[in-house]
Residue frames as qw, qx, qy, qz and C-alpha x, y, z in Angstrom:
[[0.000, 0.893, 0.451, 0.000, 0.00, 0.00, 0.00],
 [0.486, 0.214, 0.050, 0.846, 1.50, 3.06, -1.27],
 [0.020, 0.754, 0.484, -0.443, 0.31, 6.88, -0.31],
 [0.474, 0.471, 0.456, 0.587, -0.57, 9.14, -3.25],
 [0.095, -0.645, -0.231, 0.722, 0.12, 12.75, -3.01],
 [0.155, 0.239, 0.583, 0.761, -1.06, 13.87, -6.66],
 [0.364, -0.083, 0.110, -0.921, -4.06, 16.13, -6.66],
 [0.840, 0.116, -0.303, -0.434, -6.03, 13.47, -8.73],
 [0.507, -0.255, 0.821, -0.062, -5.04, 10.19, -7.90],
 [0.656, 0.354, 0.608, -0.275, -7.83, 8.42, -9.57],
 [0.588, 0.689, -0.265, -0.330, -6.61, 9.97, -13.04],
 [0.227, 0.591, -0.766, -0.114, -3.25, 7.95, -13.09],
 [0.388, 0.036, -0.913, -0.116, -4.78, 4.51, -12.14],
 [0.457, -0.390, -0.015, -0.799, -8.62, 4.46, -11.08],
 [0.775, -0.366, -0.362, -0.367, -9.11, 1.24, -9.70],
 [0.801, -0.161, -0.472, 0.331, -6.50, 0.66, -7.28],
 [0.195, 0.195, -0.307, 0.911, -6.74, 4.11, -5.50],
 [0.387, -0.763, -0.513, -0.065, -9.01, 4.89, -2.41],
 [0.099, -0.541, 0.204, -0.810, -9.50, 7.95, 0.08],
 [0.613, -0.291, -0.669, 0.302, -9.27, 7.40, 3.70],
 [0.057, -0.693, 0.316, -0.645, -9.56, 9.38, 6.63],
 [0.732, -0.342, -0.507, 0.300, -7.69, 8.88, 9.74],
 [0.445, -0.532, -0.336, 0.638, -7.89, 10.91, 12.48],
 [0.080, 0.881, 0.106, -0.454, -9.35, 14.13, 10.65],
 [0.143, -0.607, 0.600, 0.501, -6.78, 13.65, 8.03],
 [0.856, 0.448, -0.119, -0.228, -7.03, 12.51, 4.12],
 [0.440, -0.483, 0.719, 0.237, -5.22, 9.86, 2.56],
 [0.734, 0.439, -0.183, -0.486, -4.57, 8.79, -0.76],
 [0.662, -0.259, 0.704, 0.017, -3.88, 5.00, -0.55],
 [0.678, 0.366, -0.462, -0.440, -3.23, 2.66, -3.32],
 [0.234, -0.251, 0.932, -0.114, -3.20, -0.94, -3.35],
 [0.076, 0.018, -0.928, -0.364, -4.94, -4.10, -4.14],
 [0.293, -0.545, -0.784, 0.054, -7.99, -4.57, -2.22],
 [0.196, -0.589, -0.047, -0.782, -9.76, -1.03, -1.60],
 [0.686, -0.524, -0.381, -0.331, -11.83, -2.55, 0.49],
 [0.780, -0.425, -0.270, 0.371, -9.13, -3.90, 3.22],
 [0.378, 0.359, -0.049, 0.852, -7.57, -0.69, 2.96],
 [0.459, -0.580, -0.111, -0.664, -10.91, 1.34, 4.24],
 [0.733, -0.624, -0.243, -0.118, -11.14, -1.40, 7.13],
 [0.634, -0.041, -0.260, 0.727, -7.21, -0.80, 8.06],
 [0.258, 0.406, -0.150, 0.864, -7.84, 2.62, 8.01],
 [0.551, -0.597, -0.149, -0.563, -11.23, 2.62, 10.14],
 [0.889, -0.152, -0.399, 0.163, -8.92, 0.33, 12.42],
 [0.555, 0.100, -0.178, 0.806, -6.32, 2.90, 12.75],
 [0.282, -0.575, -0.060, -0.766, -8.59, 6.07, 12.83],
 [0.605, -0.709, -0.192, -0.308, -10.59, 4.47, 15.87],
 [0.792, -0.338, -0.263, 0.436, -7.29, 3.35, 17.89],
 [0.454, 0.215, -0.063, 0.863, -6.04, 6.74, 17.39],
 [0.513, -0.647, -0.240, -0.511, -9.71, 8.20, 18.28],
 [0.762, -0.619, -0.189, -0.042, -9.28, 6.21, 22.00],
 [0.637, 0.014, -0.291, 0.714, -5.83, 6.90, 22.29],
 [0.175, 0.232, -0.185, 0.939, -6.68, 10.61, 22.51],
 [0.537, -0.589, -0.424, -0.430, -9.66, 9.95, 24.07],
 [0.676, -0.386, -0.417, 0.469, -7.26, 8.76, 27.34],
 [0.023, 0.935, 0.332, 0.123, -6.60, 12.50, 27.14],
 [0.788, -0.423, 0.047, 0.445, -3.01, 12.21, 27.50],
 [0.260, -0.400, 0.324, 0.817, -1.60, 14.36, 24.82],
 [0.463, 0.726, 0.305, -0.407, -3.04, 16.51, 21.67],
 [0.129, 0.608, -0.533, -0.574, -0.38, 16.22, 19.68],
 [0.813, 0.434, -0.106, -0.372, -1.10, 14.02, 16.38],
 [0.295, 0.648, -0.701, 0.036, 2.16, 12.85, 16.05],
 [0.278, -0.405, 0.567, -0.661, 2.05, 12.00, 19.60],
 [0.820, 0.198, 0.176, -0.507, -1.71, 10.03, 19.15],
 [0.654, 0.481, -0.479, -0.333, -0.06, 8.40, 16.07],
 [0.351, 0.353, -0.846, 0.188, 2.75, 6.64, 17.79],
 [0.375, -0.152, 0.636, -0.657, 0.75, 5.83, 20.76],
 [0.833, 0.250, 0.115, -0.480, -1.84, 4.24, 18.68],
 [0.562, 0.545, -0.615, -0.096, 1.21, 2.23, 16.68],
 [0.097, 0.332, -0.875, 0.338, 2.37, 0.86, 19.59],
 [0.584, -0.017, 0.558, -0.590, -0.91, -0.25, 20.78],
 [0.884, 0.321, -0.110, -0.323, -1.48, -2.21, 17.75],
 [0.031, -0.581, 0.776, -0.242, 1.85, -3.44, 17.96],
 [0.299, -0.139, 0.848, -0.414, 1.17, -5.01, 21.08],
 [0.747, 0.110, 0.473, -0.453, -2.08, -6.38, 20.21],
 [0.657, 0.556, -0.481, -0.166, -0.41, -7.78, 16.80],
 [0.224, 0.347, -0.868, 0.274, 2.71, -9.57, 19.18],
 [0.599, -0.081, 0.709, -0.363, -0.03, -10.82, 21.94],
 [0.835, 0.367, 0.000, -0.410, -2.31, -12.29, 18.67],
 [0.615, 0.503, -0.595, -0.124, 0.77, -13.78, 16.72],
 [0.169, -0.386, 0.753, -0.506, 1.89, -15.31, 20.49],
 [0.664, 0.108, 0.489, -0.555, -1.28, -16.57, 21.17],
 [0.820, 0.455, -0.086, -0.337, -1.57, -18.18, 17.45],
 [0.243, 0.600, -0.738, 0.189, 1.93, -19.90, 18.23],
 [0.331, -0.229, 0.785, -0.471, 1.16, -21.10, 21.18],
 [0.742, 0.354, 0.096, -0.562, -1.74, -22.46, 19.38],
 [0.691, 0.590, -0.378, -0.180, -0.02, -24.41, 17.19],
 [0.204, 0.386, -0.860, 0.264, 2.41, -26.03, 19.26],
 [0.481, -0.173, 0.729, -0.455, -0.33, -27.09, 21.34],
 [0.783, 0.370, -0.028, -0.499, -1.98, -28.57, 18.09],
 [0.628, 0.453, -0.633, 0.012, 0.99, -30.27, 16.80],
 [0.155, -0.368, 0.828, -0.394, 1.49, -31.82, 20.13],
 [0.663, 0.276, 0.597, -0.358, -1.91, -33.55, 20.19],
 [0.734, 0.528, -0.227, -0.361, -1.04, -34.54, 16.70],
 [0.377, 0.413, -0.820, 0.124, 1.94, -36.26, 17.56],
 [0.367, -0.261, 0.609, -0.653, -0.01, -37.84, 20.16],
 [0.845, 0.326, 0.084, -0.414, -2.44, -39.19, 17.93],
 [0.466, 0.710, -0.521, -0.091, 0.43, -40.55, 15.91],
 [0.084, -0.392, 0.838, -0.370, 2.24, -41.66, 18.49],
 [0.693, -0.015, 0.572, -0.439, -1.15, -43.84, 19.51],
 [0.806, 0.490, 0.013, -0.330, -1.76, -45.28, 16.00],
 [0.600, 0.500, -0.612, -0.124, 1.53, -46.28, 15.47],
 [0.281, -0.229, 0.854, -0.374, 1.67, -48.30, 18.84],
 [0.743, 0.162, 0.439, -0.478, -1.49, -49.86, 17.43],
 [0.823, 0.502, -0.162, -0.211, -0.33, -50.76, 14.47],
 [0.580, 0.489, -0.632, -0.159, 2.39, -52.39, 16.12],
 [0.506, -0.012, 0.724, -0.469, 0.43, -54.38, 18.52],
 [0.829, 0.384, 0.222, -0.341, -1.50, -55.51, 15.73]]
């Protein structure tokens, strides 16, 4: 996803450019999928909304990074959590394994 600063966008290549706003601010985005673009940005707008909702600072900048880092984190707990996930999956596969081949060589 790329950010277009032409007046037009939409002249140099209509279908893969969309307008966003985040946090009071335009954005001209390009990229494949419009669509996931709008929900990234309505993702980013609202975490940047409750950041400055905590009323901690007014600066934008400020909001931005705060909001980055909060996704961040909730990006490292998710990927963590989908790990952990997995190891606990592949264990109880090798379990299974592990049972079938004892049966098959009991049998």
């Amino acid at each position: 996803m790329a950010e277009q600063t032409h007046n037009n966008p939409a002249r140099n290549n209509p279908g893969n450019y969309v307008t966003v706003e985040i946090y009071d601010q335009l954005y001209h985005l390009s990229g494949q999928d419009t669509v996931h673009i709008r929900e990234l940005a309505a993702v980013v707008d609202a975490k940047m909304r409750a950041v400055a909702a905590q009323g901690r600072t007014a600066d934008s900048l400020r909001v931005a990074v705060l909001a980055a880092l909060n996704l961040a984190d909730e990006l490292s707990q998710a990927t963590s959590a989908d790990l952990q996930l997995g190891h606990a999956r592949a264990a109880n596969l090798r379990g299974l394994l592990d049972e079938v081949l004892e049966n098959e060589r009991k049998a």
